[in-house]
C-alpha positions as CSV (number, residue, x, y, z in Angstrom):
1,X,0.0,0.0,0.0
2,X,1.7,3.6,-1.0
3,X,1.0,6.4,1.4
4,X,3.1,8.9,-1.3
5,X,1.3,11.4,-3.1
6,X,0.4,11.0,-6.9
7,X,1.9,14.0,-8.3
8,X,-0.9,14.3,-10.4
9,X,-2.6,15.6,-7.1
10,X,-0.3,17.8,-5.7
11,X,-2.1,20.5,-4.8
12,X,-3.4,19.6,-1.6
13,X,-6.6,21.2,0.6
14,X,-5.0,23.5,3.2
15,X,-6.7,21.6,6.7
16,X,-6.5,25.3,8.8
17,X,-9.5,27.5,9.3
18,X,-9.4,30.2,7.0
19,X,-8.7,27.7,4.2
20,X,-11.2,25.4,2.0
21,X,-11.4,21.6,3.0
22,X,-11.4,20.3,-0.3
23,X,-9.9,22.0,-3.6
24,X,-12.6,22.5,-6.5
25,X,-10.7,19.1,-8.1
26,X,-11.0,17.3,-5.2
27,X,-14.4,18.4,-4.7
28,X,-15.1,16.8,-8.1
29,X,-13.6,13.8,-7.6
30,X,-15.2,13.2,-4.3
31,X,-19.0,13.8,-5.3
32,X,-18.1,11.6,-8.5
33,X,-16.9,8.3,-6.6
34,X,-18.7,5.3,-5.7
35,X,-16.9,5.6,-3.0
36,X,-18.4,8.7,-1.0
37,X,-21.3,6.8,-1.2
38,X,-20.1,3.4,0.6
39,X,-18.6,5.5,3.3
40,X,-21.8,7.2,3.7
41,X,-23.4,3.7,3.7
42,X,-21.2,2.4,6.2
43,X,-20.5,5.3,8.8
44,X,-23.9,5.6,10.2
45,X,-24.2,1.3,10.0
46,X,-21.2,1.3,12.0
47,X,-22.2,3.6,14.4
48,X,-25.7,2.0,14.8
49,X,-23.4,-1.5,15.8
50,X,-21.3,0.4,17.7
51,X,-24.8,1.5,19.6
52,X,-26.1,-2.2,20.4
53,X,-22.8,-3.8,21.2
54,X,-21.9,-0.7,23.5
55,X,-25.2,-1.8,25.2
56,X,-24.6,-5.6,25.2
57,X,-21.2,-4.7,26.7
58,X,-22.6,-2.7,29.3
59,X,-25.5,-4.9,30.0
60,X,-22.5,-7.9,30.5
61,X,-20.9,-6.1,32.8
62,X,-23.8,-4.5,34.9
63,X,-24.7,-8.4,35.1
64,X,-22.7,-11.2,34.2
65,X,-25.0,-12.1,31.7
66,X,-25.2,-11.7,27.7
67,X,-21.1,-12.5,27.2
68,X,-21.1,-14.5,24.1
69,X,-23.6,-11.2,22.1
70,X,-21.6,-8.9,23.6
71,X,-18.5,-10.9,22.5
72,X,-20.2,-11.3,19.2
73,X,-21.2,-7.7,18.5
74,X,-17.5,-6.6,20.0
75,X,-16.4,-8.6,16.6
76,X,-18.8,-7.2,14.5
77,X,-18.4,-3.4,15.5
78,X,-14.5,-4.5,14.1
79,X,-15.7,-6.1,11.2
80,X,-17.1,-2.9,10.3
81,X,-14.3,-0.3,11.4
82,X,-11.9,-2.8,9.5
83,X,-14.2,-2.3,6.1
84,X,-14.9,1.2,6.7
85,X,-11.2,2.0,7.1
86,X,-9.9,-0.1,4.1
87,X,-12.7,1.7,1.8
88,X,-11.8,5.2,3.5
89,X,-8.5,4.8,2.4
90,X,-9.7,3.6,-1.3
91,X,-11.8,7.0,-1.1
92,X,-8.8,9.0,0.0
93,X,-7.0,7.8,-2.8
94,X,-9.6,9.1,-5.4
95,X,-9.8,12.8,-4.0
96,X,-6.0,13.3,-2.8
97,X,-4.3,10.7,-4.5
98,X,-2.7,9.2,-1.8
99,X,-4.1,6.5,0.6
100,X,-3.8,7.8,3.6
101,X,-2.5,11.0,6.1
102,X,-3.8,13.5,3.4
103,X,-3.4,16.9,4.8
104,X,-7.1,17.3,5.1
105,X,-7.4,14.4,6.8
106,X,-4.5,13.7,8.0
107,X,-4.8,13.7,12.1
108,X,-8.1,11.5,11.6
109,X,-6.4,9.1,9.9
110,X,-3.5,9.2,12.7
111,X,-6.2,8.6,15.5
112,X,-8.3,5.7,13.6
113,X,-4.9,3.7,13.6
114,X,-5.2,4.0,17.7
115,X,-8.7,3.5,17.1
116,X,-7.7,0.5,14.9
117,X,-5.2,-0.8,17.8
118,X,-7.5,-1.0,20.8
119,X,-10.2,-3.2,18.3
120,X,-7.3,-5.8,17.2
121,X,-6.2,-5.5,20.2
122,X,-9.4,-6.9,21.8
123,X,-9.6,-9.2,19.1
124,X,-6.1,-11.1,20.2
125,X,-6.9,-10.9,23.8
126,X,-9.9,-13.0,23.1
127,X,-8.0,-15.2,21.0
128,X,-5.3,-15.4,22.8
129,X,-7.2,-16.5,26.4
130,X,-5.3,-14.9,28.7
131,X,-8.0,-12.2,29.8
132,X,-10.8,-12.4,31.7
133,X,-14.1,-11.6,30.3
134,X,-14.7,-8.5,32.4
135,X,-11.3,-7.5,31.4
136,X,-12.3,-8.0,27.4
137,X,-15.3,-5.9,27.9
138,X,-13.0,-3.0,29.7
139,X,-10.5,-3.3,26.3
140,X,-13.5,-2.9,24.0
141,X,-14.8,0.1,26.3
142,X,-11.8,1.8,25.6
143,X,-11.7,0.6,22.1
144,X,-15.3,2.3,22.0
145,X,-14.3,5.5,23.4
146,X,-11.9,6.0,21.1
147,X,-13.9,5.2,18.0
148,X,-16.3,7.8,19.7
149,X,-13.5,10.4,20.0
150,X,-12.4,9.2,15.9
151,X,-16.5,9.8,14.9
152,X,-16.8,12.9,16.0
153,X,-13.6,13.8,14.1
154,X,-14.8,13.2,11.1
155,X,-18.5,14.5,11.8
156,X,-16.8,18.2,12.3
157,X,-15.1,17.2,8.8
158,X,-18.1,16.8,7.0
159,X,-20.2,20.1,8.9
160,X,-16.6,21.8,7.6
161,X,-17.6,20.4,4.2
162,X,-21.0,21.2,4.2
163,X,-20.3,24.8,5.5
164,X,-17.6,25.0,2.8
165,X,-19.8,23.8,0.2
166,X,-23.0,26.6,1.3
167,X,-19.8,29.3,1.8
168,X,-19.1,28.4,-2.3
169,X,-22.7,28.5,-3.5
């Protein structure tokens, strides 16, 4: 996977507040892909598991009961983050040429890779056996809170987009 710039997209969106989030290119390439689309499919999908296994989590440790759904949706919620990060990165590719740490994006992408961390994370602790469930459920809480902290990242992104896209109209 390359992470260098094409140099046919050089010219990068500036990412500070007095500057445009996307250039008029990128703009076009971003409403034109299949790909805005399957992130906008997936984001609120992911967040809507992230919702029920937060609860089945909670509801396990509150308790004792429901380990093997919360379990279940713990893997789930990852499935998701995994596919939503792989196609982000396809979709980063198409607007800045690069497949991830564009300057527009840049920090987001830095945080979903701790994001990213804490889910495999979880994932081999359950594998591996050496955790107790209670502990599991504390790794995917903070797994969770960090995905919340990663959302809401990109959800000022796209009102900065939208607010961009009204200040150009």
């Amino acid at each position: 996977m390359t992470i260098v710039a094409d140099p046919d997209f050089a010219t990068q969106a500036g990412t500070g507040s007095g500057t445009s989030l996307y250039t008029p290119e990128q703009r076009v390439r971003r409403d034109a892909t299949r790909w805005t689309l399957v992130q906008g499919v997936l984001a609120p999908v992911q967040f809507l598991v992230f919702l029920v296994s937060l609860g089945l989590v909670l509801f396990y440790l509150q308790t004792g009961r429901g380990y093997d759904a919360a379990t279940v949706s713990i893997l789930v919620k990852t499935f998701f983050l995994l596919m939503i990060m792989i196609t982000g990165a396809i979709w980063e590719k198409v607007v800045f040429g690069q497949y991830l740490f564009a300057p527009a994006f840049f920090w987001e992408d830095v945080f979903s890779f701790a994001v990213i961390a804490l889910h495999v994370g979880y994932v081999a602790a359950l594998f591996l056996g050496d955790f107790a469930p209670a502990q599991l459920m504390w790794i995917a809480l903070a797994a969770y809170a960090t995905y919340v902290v990663n959302a809401g990242q990109f959800i000022w992104k796209l009102r900065r987009a939208r607010l961009d896209a009204g200040a150009g109209a």
